[in-house]
N, C-alpha and C positions, 0 to 999 in steps of 0.2 A: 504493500500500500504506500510505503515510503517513498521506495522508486518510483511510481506512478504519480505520484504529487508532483512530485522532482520534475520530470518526465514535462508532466503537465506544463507546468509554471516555464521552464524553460523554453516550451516550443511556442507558450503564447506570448513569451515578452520577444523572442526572436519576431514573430509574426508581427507584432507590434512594430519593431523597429524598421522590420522591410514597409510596412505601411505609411512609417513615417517619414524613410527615406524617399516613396513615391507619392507621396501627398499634393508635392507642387508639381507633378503631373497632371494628379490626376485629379485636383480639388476638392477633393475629400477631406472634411478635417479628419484628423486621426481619431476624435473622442467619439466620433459615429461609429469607425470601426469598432473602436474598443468596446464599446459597449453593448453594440449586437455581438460580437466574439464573447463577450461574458455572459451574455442572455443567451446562447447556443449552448456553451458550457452548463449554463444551468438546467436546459431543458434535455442534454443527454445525461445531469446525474439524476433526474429525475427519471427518466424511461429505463435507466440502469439500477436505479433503486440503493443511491450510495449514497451512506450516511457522511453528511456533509456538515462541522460543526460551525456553531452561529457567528458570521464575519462581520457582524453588526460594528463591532468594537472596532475590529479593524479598520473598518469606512472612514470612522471619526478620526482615529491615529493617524492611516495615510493621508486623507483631507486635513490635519491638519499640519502635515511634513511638508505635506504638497506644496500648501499655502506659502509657509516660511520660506522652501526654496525657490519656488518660482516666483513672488517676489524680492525674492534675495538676486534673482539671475534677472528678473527684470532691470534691477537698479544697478547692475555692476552693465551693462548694455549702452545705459543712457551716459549720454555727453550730458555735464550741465555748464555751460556757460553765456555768456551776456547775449550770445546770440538763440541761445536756446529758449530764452525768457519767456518769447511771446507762444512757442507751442506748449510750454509747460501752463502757462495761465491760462492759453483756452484748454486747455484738456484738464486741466483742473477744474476750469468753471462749468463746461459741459459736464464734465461727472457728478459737480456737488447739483446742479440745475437738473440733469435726467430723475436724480436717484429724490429729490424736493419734489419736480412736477410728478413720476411715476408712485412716491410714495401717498401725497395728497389726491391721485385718481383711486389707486387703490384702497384707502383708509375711507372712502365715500363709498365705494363697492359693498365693502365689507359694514359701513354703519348703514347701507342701504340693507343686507342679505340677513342682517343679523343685529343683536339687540347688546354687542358687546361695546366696551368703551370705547372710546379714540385713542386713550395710549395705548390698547390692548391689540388694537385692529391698527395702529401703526405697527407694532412691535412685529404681526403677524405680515405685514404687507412690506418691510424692510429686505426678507429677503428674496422676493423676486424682482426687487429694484435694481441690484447688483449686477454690476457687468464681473463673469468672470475670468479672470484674468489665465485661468489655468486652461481656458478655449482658448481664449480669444490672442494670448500671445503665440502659443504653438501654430494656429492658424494664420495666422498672415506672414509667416518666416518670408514666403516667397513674389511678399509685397516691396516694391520701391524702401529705401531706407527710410524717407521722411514719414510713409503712412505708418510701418510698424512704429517708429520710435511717436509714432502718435499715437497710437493703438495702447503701444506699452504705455507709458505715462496714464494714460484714460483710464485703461482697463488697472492699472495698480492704484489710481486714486479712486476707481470707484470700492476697491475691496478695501480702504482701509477707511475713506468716509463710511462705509457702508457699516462697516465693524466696528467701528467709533460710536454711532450714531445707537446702534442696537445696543451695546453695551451701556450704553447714558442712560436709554432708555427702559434698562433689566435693572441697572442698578438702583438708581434713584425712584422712590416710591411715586415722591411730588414732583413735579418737572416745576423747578421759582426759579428766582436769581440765585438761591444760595446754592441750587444743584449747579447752574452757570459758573460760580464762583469756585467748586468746586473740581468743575470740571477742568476750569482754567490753573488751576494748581497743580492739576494731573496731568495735566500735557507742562508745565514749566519742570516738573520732576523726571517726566522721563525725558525731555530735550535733554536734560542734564546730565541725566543715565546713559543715555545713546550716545553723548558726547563722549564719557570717559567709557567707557566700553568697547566704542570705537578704539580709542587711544592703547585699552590693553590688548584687543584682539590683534591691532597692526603689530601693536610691541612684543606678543606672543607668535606672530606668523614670520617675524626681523628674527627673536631669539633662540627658537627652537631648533635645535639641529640633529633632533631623533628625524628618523626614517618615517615615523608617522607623527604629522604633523595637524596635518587639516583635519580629519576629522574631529580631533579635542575641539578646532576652534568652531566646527557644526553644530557640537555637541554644547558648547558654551553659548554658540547663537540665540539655539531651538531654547536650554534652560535658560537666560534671560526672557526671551519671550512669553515661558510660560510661569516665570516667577511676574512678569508683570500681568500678564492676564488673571493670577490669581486677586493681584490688589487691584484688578479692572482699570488699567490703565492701557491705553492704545497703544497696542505692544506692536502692531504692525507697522508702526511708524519706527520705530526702531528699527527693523527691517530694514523699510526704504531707505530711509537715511544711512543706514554702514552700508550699504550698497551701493546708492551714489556716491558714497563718501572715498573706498577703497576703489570705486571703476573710475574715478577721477582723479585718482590719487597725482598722476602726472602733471597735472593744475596746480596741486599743492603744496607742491616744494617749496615753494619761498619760504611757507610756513615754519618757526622757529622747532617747534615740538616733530614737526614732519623730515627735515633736514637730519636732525642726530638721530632717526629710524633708518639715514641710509636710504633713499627712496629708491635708488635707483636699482638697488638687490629686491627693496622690496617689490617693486612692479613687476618683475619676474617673478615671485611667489605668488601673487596676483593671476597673472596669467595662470600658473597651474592651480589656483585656488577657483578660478572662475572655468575652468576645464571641469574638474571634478564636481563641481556644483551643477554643470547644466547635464553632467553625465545624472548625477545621482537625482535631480529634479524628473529625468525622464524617467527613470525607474521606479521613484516613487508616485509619478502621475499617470504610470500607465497602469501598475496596480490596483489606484486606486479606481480608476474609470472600468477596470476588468471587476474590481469587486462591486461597485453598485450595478454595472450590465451583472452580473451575478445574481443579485438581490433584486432585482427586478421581477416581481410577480406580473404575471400576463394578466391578470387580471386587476392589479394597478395601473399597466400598460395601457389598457382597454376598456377602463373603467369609462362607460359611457355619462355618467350624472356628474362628472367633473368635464368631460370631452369640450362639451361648448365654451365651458367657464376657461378653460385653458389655451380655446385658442382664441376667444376675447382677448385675456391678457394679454396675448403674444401680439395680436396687432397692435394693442395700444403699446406697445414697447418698441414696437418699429415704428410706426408712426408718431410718435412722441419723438421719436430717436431722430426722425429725416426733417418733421418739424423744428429742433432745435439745431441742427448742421447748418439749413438755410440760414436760421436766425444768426448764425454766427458766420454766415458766407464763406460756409466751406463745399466741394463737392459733394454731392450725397455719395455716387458710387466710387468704389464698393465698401466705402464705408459705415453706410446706414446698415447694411447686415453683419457687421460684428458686433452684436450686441449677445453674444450668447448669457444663458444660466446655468449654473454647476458646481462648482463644487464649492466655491464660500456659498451660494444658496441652501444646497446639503446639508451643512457645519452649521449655517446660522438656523437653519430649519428644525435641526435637532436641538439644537441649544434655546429652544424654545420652553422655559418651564409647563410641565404638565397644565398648570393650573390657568397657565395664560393661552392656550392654544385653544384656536378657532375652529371648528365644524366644518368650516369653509376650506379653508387652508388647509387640504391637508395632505398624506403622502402622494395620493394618486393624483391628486392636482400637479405637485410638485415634479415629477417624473413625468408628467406629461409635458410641462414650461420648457422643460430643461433639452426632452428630445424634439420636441416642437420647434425650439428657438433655434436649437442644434441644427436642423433639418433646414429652416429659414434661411441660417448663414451661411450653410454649403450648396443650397442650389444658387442662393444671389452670388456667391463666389465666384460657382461655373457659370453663368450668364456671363458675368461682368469681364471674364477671359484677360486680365491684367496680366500684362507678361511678366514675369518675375526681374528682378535687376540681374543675374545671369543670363539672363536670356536676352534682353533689349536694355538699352538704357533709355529712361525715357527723353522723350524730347522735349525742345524747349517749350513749346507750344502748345505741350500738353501741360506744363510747370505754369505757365500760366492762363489757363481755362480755356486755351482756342479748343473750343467744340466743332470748328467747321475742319480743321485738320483733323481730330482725331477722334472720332467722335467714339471709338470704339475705347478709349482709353478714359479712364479718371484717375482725380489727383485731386490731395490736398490743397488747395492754393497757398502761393509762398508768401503770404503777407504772415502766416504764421511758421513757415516753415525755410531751412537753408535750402540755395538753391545750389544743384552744383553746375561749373563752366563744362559744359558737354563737348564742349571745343576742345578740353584736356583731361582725359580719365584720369590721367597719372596725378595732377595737380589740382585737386579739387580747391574752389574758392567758399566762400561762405559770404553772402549778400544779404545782410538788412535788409530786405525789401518794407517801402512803408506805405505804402499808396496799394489801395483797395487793386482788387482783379474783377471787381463787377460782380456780378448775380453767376449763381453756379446753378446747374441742375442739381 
């Protein structure tokens, strides 16, 4: 039986990787496959009648490894500097703006369907507000650089607003000012933790010179995160922050404290530190997507008394989604379909106290959002046919918004985004652009 686990597990993470390796062929996200390969898996140990013990536990473990390293790998990706200002604040503002309008449609749903409170039926409606990050960055690998590193920025602010926002709201009975007061004390305390944490992580990844090195400093990541989640402090900002912090680190130098770490040894530990992070992020993301396709009962799957209410939500999340791109004059394609839900929806869907959970809201609902949304973003993918940056570079005039050239292509517009000189691969520039590009589709 041991062999046969072994056996198992092996042949479906290989199968996993070949799928990920052809993904940007074939526009499939990978979390589609994953999860019919786990829903397969489950319905041959069921015809085979093999006692399979409860992976409940593990959902929430791997979902919550998942989380810390793909946005740990999201933020060691991003550039942050003076030119990067203007896509970091619109994808900050779209994400706090999506996850405000999507939460007050659905908190009016929910105090329309049912007789529960407003903080109760927010609490319940937070998470399918979430963009997450654990689709949505895997899926656009084989977009233009500008779209992903807008994707990633979006898609990790929406998971740590999203997770802020819920925990305010578990924690504090009363929502007044002194919960506000409070909250602001808790984010000046971990700014200040994630400072010096930083400082020993770099200073432990400078001094260590055993043969195993990085996993301690994984292992010290994951236990801050989960010593701050115990005092309900927004432990995912810790995250983001040592992640931009160490994938910027070559900005840093001047800095007096950064200079006696050595920077220049350390950037190469860097490098293999962000190696091992996006290896072990895929293996604990593909686990987890195989074990909830696993737990998936067909009859949650198919649960027809949630089927309508599910794909409701789903348009108003894409259309909330295309509505707020124009408001900020961005292209909609293929943008407006990454908006998946998954695995912070999961996490926060369970981490819902017994006593505050909806009627409404509930597992088959969720499971439906999640492949529904899933399903949304991989056909608008294949429609939308954006050739990958190995494949083409884009052109100028699709950089900015000429629809009568290329009508077949979209983009970000670059009043938020750098543009590169397509005149010279080799020597990319970086252009301020300030002046609007007009109305986008």
């Amino acid at each position: 039986m041991t062999l046969s686990i072994i056996i198992t597990i092996c042949a479906l993470l290989l199968l996993a990787y070949i799928f990920d390796l052809t993904s940007s062929k074939t526009r499939i996200p990978t979390v589609i496959i994953l999860l019919v390969l786990g829903y397969l898996v489950r319905q041959g140990v069921d015809f085979l009648n093999i006692t399979v013990p409860d992976l409940n536990m593990f959902l929430q473990l791997f979902g919550t490894l998942g989380l810390i390293l793909i946005v740990l790998e999201g933020g060691l990706d991003l550039e942050f500097n003076k030119s990067k200002l203007k896509i970091i604040n619109k994808s900050f503002l779209i994400s706090i703006l999506s996850i405000v309008v999507l939460s007050f449609i659905f908190t009016l749903i929910l105090q329309l369907m049912s007789d529960s409170s407003i903080k109760d039926s927010l609490i319940n409606a937070i998470p399918i507000c979430v963009i997450s990050s654990a689709i949505a960055i895997p899926t656009v690998h084989n977009l233009s650089k500008d779209k992903k590193e807008f994707v990633i920025y979006e898609s990790s602010f929406s998971d740590v607003i999203g997770v802020v926002a819920f925990d305010f709201l578990i924690t504090h009975q009363v929502i007044n000012a002194q919960a506000f007061g409070q909250f602001g004390v808790d984010m000046l305390i971990l700014i200040a933790v994630s400072f010096f944490a930083t400082i020993l992580l770099l200073f432990l990844l400078r001094k260590i010179n055993h043969h195993i090195k990085f996993i301690p400093i994984i292992i010290l990541i994951v236990l801050i995160y989960a010593v701050a989640e115990v005092f309900h402090l927004p432990a995912l900002i810790f995250i983001l922050i040592f992640g931009l912090f160490i994938g910027n680190l070559g900005r840093l130098q001047k800095i007096n404290i950064i200079k006696k770490l050595n920077p220049e040894i350390l950037l190469k530990e860097v490098d293999k530190f962000s190696e091992l992070l996006k290896e072990g992020a895929f293996l604990i993301r593909t686990l987890f997507f195989l074990i909830f396709g696993f737990l998936i009962e067909t009859s949650e799957l198919l649960n027809p008394s949630t089927f309508l209410l599910a794909i409701g939500i789903v348009a108003i999340i894409f259309l909330s989604r295309w509505g707020i791109l124009l408001l900020f004059k961005l292209k909609v394609k293929p943008l407006v379909y990454v908006a998946p839900r998954g695995l912070i929806t999961i996490l926060l869907f369970f981490a819902i106290p017994e006593a505050l959970q909806s009627t409404i809201i509930n597992k088959s609902l969720i499971i439906q959002v999640i492949v529904l949304s899933a399903i949304v973003m991989m056909v608008g993918m294949m429609l939308s046919q954006e050739p990958s940056p190995d494949q083409k570079l884009e052109s100028a005039d699709d950089l900015t918004g000429d629809d009568n050239n290329n009508k077949g292509e979209q983009s970000v517009p670059d009043e938020i985004l750098d543009i590169k000189d397509v005149t010279d691969i080799n020597k990319p520039t970086e252009i301020d652009a300030e002046e609007e590009t007009g109305t986008f589709e």
